[in-house]
DOVEXFI-349670 format. One record per atom (N, C-alpha, C, CB): x, y, z. Coordinates in pm, whole numbers, plus 50000, padded with zeros to 5 digits. Each point is the difference from the previous one (the first is absolute). Last residue first. Glycine has a CB too. Layout:
BEGIN
XYZ
...
end
This chain:
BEGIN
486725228942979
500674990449851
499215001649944
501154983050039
497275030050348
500075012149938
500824997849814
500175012550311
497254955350099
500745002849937
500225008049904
499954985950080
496795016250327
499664996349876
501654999149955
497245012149961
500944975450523
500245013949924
500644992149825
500915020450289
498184950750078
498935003950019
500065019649912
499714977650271
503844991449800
499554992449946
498625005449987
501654983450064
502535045750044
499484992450068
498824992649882
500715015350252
503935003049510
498715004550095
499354991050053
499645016149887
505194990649935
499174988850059
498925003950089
501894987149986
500355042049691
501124989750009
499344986150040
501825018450073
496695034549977
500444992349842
500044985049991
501525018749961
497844997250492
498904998849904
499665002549850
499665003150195
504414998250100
499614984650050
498265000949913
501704996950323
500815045049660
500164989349945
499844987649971
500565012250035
497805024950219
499144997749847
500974989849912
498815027649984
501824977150518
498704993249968
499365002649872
499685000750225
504595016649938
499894984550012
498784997749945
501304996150199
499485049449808
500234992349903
500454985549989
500205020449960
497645000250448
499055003149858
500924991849866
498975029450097
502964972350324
498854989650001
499135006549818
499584996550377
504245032149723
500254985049991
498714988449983
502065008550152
497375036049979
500325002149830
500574985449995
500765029349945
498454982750485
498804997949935
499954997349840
499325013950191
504454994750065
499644983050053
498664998449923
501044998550278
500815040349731
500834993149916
499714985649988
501575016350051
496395019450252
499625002749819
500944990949944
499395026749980
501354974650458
499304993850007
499104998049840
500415006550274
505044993349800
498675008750101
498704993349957
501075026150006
503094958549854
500565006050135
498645010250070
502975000649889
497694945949823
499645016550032
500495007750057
498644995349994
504224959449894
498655007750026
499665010650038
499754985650023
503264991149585
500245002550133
498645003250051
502405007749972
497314960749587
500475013850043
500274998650161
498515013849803
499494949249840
501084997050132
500895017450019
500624965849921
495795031549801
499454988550087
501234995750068
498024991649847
501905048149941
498765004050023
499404985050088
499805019949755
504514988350015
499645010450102
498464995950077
501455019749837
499524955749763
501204999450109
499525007050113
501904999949842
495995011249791
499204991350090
500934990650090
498095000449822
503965039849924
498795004750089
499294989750046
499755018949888
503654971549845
500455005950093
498915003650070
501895005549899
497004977049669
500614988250163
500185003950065
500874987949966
495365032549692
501185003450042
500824990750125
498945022949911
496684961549813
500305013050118
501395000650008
498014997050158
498844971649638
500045009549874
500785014650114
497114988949793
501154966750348
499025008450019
500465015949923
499284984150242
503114970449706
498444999550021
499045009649992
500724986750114
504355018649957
499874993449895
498614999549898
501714989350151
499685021350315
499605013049933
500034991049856
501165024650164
498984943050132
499065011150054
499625007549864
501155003250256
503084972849798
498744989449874
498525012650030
500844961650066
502895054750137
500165000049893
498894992049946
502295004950030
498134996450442
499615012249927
500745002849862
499515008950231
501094947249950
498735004050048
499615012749913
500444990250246
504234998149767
499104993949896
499025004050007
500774984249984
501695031050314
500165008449921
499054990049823
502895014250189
497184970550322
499375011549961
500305008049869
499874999750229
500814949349818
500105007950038
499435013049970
501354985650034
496474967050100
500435007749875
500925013350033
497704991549888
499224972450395
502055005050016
500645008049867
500654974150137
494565003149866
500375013350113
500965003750078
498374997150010
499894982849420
500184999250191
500535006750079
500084984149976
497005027249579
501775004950039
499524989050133
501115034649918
495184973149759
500584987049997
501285001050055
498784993349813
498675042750111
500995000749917
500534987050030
500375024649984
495774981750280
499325002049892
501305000849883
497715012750137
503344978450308
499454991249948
499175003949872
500194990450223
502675045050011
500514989149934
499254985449966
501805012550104
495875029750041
500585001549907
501054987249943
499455024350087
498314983250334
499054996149891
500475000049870
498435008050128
504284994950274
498964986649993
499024995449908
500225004650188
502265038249817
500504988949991
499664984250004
500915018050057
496705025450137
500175001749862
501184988549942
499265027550034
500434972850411
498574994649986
500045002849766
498375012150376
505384999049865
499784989450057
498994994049926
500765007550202
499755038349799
500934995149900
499814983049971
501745020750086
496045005050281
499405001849916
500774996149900
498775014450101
503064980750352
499224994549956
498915000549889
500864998450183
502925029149880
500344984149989
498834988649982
501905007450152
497505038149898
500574999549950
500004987149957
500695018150081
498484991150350
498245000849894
501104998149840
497495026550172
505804977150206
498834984849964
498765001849949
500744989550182
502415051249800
500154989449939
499214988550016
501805009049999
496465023350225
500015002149825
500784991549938
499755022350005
498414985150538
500804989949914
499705000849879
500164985850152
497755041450219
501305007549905
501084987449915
500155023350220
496434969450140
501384999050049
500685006549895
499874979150133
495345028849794
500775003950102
501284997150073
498125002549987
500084983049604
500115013850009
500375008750130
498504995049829
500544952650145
501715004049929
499695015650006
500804977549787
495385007250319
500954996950130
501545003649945
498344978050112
497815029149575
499855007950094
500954995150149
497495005549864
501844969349823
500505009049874
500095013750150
498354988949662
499934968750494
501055000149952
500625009549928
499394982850026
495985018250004
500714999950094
501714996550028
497594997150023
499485001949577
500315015450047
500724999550170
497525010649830
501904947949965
500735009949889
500295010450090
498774995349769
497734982150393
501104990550029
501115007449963
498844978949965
497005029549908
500385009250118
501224992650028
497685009050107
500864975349502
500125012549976
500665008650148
497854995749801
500344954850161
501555008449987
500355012249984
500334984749924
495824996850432
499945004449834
501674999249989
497495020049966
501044950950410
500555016149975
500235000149891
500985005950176
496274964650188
500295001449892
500375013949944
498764980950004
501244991350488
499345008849952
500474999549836
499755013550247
500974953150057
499205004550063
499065015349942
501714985050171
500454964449608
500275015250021
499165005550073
500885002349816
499204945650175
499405010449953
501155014350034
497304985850042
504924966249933
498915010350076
499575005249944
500615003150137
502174952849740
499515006149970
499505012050083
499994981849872
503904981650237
498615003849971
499575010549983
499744986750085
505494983349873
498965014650049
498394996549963
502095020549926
500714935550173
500275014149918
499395015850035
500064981249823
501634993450610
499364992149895
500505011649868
497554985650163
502175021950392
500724992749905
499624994349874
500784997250181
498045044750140
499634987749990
500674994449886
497975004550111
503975038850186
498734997949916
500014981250015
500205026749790
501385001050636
500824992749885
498224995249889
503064985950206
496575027550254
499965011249923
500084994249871
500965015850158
499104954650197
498685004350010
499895013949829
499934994250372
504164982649801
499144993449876
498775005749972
500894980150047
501915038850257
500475005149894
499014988249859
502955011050159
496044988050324
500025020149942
500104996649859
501645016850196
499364950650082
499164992149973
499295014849931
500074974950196
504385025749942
499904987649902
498195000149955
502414982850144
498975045050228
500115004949899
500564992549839
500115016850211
498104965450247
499125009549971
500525006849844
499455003750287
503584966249952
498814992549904
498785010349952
500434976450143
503395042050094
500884994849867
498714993149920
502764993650121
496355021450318
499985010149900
500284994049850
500795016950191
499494954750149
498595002449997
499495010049914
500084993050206
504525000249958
499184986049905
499085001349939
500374987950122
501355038750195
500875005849896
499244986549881
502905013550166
495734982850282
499365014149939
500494999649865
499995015650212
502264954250055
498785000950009
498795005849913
501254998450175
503245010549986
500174989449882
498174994749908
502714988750192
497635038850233
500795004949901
499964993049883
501255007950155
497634974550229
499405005349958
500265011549888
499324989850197
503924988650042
499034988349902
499035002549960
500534986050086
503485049650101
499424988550040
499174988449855
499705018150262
505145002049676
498825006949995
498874990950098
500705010849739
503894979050171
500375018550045
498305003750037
502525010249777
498554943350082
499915004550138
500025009550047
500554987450011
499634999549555
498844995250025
500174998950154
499504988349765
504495024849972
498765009349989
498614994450067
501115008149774
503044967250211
500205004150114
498515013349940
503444991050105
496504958949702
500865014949995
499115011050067
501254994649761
500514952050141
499585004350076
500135016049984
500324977550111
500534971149667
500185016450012
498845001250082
501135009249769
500064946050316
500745005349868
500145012849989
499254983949892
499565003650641
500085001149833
500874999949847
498825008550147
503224974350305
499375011750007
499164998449824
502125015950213
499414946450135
500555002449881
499085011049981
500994977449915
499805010350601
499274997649885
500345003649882
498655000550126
504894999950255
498345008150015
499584992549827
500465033250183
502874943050199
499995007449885
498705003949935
502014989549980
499764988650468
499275013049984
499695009349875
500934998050200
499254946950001
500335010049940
499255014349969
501034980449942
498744988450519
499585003049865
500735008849916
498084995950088
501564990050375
501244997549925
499884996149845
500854992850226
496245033150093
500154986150037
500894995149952
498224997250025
501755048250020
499384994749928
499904987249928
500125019050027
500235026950353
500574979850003
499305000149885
500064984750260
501825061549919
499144998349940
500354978849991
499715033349871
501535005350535
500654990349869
498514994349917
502634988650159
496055057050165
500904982750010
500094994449880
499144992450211
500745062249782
499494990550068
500254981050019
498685022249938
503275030250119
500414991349922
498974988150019
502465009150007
498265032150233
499695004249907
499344987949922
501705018750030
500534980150392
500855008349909
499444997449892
501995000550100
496384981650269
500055012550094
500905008849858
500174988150336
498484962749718
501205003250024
500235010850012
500454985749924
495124997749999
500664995050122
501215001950015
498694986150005
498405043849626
500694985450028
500414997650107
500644999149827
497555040350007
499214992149875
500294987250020
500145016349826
500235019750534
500424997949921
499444989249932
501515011150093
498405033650357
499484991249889
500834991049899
498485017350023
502545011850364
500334980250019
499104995449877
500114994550313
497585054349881
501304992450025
500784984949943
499055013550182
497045018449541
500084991350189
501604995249996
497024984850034
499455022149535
500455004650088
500504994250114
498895012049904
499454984549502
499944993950169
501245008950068
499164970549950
497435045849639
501634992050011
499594994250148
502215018749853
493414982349980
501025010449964
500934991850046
499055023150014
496874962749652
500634995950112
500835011250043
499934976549937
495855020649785
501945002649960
500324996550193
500385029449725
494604955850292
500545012449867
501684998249980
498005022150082
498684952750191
499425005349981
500165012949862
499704987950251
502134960149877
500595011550017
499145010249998
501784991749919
498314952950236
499205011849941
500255012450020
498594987550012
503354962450041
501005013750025
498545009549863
504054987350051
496144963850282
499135008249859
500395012550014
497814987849981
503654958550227
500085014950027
500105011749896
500964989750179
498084953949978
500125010649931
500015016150025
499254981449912
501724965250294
499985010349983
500215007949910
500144993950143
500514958249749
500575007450091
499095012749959
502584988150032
496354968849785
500384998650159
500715010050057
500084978549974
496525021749571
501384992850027
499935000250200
501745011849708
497225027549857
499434990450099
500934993450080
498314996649858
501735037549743
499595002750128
500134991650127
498735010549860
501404976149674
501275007850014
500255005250136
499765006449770
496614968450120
500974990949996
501215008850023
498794982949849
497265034850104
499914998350175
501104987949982
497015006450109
502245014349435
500145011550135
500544993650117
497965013049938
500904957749701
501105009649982
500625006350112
498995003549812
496304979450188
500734987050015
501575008250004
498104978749848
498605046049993
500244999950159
500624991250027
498375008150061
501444997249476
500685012250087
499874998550142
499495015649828
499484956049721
500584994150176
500485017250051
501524967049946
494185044349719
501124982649976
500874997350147
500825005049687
496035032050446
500444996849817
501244990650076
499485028049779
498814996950592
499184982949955
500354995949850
497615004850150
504515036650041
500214991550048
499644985549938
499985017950158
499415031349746
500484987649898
500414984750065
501025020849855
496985023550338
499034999049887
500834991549953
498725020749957
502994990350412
499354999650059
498604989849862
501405025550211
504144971449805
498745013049981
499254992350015
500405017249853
503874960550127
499695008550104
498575006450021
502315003349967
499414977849588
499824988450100
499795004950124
501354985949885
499995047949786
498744996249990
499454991350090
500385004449804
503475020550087
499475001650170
498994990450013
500305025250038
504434967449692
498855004049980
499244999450108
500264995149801
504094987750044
500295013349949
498095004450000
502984995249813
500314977150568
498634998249929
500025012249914
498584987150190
505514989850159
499905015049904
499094995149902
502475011750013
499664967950455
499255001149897
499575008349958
499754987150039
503954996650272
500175008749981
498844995349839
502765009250183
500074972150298
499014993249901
499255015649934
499424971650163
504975042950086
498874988650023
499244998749860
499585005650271
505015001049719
500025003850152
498194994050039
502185027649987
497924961149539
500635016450014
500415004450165
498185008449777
499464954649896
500904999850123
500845014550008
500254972049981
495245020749683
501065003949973
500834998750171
498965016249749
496234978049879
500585000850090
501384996550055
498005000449985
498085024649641
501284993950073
500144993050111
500605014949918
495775000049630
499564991450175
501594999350061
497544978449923
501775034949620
498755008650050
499814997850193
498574994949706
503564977749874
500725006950035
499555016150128
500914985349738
496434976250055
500765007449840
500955009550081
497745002049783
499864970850493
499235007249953
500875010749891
498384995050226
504634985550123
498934997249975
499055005249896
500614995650193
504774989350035
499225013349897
499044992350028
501295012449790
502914985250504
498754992949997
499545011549892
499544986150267
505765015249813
498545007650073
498744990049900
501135033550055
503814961949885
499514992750061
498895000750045
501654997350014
500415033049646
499794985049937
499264992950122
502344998249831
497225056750201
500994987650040
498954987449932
501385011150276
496165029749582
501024998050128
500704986049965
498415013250202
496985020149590
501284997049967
501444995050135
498845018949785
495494991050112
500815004950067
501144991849931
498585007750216
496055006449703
501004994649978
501185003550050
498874996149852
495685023450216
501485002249991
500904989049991
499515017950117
495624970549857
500505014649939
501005008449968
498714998050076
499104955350045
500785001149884
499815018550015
499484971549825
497984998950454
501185002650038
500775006949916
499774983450116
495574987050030
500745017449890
501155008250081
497295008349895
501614933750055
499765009750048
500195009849987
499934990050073
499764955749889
500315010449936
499465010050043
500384989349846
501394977350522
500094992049801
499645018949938
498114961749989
502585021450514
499205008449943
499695001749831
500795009150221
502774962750002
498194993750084
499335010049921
500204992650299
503865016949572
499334986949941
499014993050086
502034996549882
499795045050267
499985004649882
499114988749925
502345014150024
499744975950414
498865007550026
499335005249790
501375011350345
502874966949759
498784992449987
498805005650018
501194984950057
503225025049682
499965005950092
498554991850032
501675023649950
501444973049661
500154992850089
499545003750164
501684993949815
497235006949602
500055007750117
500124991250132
498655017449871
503284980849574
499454992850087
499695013550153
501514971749871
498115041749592
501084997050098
499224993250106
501615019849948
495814990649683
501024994749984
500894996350077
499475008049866
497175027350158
501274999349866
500794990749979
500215018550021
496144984350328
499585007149891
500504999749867
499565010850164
500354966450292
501194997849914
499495002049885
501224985150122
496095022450238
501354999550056
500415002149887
500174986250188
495485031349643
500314984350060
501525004350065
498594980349786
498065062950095
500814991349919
500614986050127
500825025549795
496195028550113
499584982650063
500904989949903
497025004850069
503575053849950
499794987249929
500024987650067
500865011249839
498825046850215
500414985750033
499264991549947
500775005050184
500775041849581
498704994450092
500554989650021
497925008349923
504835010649795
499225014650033
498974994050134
499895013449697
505114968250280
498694999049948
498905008050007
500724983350028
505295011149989
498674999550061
498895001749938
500995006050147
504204973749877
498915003349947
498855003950072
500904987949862
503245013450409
500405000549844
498844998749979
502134991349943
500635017550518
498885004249946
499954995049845
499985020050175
503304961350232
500045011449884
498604998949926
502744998449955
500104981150496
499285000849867
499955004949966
499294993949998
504094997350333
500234997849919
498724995149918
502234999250104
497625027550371
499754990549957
500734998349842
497915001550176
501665034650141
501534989249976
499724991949946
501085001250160
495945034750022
500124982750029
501244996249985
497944993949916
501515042749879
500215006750101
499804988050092
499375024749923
500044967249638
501475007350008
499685005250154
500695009449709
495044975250145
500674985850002
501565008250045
498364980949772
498665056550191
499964988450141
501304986249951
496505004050065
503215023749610
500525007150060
499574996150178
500095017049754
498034962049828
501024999449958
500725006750161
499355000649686
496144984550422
500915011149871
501294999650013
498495017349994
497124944950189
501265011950024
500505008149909
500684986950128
495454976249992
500065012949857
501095011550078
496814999149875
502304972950488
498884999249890
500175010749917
498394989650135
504484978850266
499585013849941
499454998949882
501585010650101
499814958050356
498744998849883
500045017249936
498014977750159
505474985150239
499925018049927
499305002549825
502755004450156
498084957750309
500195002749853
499595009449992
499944983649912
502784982350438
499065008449990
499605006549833
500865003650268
502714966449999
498574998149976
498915007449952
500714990250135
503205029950127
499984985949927
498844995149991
501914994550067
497805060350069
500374981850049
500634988049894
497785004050150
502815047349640
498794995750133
500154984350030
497955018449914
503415024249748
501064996350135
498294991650118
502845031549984
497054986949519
499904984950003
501024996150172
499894996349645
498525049650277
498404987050011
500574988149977
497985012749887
504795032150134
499624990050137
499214988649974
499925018850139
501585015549527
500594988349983
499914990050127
501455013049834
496065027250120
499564986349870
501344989749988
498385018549811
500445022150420
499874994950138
500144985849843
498095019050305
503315021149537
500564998650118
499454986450089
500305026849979
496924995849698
501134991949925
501184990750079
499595020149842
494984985550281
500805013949987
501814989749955
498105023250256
496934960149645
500784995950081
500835013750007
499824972949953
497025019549693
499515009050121
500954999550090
497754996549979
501824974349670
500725007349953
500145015950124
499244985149722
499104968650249
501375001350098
500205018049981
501534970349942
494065002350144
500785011749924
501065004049991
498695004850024
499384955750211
498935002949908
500285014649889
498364987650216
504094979050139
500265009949963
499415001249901
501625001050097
498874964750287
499524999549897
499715015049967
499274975850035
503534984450264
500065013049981
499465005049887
501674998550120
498584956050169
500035003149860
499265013150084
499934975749775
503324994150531
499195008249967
499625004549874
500655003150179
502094967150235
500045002549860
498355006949994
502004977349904
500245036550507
499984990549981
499914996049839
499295000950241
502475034750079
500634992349959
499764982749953
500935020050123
496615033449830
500184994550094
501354989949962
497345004650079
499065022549687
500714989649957
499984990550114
501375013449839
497605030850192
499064993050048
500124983949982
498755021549961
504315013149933
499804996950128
499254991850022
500465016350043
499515000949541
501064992549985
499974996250142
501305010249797
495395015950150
500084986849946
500974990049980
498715010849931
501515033850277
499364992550051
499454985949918
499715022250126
502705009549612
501104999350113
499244988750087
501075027650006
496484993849615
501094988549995
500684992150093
500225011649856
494715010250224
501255004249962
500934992249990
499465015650074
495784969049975
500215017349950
501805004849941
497805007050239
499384943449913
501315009250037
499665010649884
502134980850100
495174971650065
500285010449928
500625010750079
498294993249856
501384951650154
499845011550144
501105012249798
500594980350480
496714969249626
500075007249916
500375011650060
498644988349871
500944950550173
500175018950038
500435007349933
500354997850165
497344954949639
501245008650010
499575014050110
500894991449715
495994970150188
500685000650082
501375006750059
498594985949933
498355007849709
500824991150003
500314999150117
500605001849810
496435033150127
499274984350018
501084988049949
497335010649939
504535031050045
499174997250155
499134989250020
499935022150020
501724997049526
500744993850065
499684996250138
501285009549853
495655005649860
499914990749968
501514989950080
498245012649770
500485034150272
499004992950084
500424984449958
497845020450003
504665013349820
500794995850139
498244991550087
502695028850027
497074981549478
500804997050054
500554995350145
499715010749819
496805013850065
499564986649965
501024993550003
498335004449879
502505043150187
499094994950103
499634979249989
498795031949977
503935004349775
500334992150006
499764989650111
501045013949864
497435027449698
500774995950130
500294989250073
499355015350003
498805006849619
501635004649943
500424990950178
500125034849791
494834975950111
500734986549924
501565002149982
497784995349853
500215013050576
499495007549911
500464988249906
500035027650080
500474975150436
499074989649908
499655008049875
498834986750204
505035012150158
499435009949943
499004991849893
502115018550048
501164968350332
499005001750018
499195006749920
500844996250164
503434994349777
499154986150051
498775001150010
501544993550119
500545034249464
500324999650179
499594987250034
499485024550075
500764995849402
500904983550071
500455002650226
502104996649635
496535047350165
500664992049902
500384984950058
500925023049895
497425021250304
499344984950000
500124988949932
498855011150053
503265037249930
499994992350149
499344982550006
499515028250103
501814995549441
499185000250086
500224995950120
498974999549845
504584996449811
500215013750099
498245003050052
502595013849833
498214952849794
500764994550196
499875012950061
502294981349966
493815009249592
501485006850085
500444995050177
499225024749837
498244951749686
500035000550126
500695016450037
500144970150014
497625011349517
500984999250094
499615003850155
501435004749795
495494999749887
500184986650067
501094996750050
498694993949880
499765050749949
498974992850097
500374989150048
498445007749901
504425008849757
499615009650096
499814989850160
498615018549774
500394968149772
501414998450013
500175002150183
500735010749706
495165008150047
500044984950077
501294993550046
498154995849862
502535050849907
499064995650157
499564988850011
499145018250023
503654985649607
500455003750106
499034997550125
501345015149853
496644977349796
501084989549991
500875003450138
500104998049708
497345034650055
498924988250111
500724993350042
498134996449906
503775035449836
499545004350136
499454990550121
499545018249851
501514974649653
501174998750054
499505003750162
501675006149760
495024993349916
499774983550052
502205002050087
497394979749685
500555061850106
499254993850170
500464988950000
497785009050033
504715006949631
500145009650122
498984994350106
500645022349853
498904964749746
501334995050046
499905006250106
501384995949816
495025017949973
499954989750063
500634990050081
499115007049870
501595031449883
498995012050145
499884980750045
497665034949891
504994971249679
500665004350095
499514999350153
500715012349809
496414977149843
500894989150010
500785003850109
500014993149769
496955044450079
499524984750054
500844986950092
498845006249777
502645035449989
499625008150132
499444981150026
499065037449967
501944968649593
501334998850075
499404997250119
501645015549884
495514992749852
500524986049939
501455000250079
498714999349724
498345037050292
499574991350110
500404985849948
497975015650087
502895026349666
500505001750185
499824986550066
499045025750040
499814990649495
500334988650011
500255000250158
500854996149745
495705034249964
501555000050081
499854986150064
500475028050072
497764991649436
499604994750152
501024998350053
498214989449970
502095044349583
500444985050063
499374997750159
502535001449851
495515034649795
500915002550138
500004982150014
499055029850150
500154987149296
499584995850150
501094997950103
498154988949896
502525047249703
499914987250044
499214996050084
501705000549952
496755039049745
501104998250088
500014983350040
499795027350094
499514995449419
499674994250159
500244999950084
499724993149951
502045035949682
499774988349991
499225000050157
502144990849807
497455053749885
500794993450112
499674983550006
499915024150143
497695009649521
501954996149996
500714994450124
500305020649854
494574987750149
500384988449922
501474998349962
497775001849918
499615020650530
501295000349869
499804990549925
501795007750112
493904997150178
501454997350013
500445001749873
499964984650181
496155028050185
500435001349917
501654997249927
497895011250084
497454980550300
501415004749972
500305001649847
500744988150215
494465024550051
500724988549909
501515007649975
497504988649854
498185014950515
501215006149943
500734989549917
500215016250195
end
């Protein structure tokens, strides 16, 4: 079967290939390498709300089995407590390090009891929140944090560290949470390590890592650990299994005075003026977590790396082939045929006067600010025609139908072929 085609119809165009996949690509890759990022992110954090999170006895890698093995061969006792109340008991009245692997689990109520404990004694919390340290009492404050922990020396930034366990253990991954407190409080590790006389000896590590089961042996983390841990007094390992609940019972209270209030805070007679707060600091980069910030980066570079990928190539232009070649003739008719249907008679108008002008004033030597009434005078001058009518006829109103527009192109095109016939038609002069 042989088709058969119009020779009055133009071509049809070619169907453009679909581009779908110059977007769908780049977009489909940002998107996994953002996914992946998260889940290894994911994977290597920890969570405190596992039961086994940093236990004594839990040998996974989030836990804290190698730990309390490595304290026992110091020789430290080790007596684990489930619940706040019995650890603080278990205290007893002698000195004691109290080691709180989650504060954040603590129930709020029992959080201002932990610094009510012996003289002597110290109180180890790991990566507190803003809303433990305020329920402590403690005077720190949460400030930079880091998407991942960082292995950094005591005196990371410069400042002297005056705490010794920190400088037997030299560099270690500690750097995740940064803390902010009192001029007299001990900084370590860019601020990442507190410690603070608070009623008791009171250390605030902004990281679990030195604890875990999988980071221990990196750089001084065990050295770190069983220094913070260690020592000559009893330990007592407050492993929470989950949220703690409120506390109950008769005569309960957060303090030996039975009114709420816990004991005078000593701070050796150190000044208490708190640290010079950032230059700026703004309060948006805490509304959101860090993973957040995170992502928003990752997009911002995905769609930097979209827009060059698209963005043409810099230089002069180069040459291409045309993909297809289009007679002018169909070129004409097609166009002649898009104005017929928006019914544009003046812009066919305009544009046939246009084109008859272009040819007409370089052959009368007129430049092309001449005015119109000169134009169609030197015209009819030439072509022996009445002015008013080639007035009309090259700057007239436009058509109003479609026989008018046709009677126009016609007597455009026998004038422009008095006047300045194409080079390939005979001069009629």
């Amino acid at each position: 079967m042989t088709a058969t085609l119009d020779p009055a119809r133009p071509a049809a165009p070619p169907t453009p290939r679909r581009r779908w996949h110059r977007v769908l690509v780049p977009i489909g890759l940002a998107v996994l390498l953002i996914v992946a990022t998260l889940v290894l992110h994911a994977v290597d954090q920890p969570d405190p709300d596992d039961p086994g999170f940093l236990a004594p006895a839990a040998a996974g890698d989030d836990g804290g089995s190698r730990l309390a093995e490595a304290l026992r061969g110091q020789g430290v006792p080790i007596r684990r407590e489930t619940d706040t109340l019995d650890a603080l008991r278990a205290a007893g009245a002698v000195p004691t390090t109290l080691f709180v692997p989650a504060p954040d689990l603590v129930h709020p109520d029992t959080l201002a009891a932990l610094t009510v404990l012996p003289p002597g004694s110290r109180l180890v919390l790991v990566e507190p929140s803003r809303r433990v340290l305020t329920g402590v009492g403690l005077p720190l404050e949460p400030t930079d944090r880091r998407w991942a922990t960082r292995a950094v020396p005591p005196d990371a930034d410069g400042g002297p560290c005056r705490l010794p366990e920190a400088l037997r253990a030299g560099t270690a991954a500690v750097d995740h949470q940064r803390y902010a407190g009192p001029y007299g409080a001990d900084r370590c590790y860019a601020g990442a390590l507190r410690r603070i006389s608070w009623g008791t000896e009171v250390v605030v590590i902004g990281a679990s890592d030195p604890f875990r089961n999988d980071r221990i042996d990196e750089w001084g983390n065990r050295a770190l650990a069983t220094g913070l841990l260690g020592g000559d007094r009893p330990l007592v390992w407050l492993d929470l299994p989950g949220p703690a609940p409120a506390p109950t019972g008769p005569g309960w209270s957060p303090s030996p005075d039975d009114d709420g209030t816990p004991l005078p805070r000593d701070t050796g007679g150190r000044d208490n003026r708190a640290d010079p707060p950032p230059s700026w600091h703004n309060p948006l980069w805490d509304a959101f977590p860090p993973w957040f910030w995170a992502i928003l980066a990752q997009l911002a570079v995905a769609g930097l790396l979209l827009v060059l990928w698209r963005a043409r190539r810099l230089g002069p232009p180069v040459p291409e082939p045309l993909p297809v070649t289009v007679r002018a003739a169909e070129t004409v008719l097609g166009r002649a045929r898009l104005y017929r249907r928006a019914g544009a008679r003046d812009t066919t108008a305009a544009t046939l006067r246009t084109a008859a002008l272009d040819r007409l004033l370089p052959r009368l030597n007129l430049p092309p600010d001449t005015p119109p009434d000169e134009v169609a005078a030197r015209v009819a001058a030439h072509a022996g025609a009445d002015p008013e009518r080639v007035a009309e006829l090259l700057h007239g109103a436009a058509p109003e139908n479609d026989r008018e527009l046709l009677e126009l192109a016609r007597d455009l095109d026998a004038l422009t072929r008095t006047l300045a016939p194409h080079p390939t038609e005979g001069d009629p002069r």
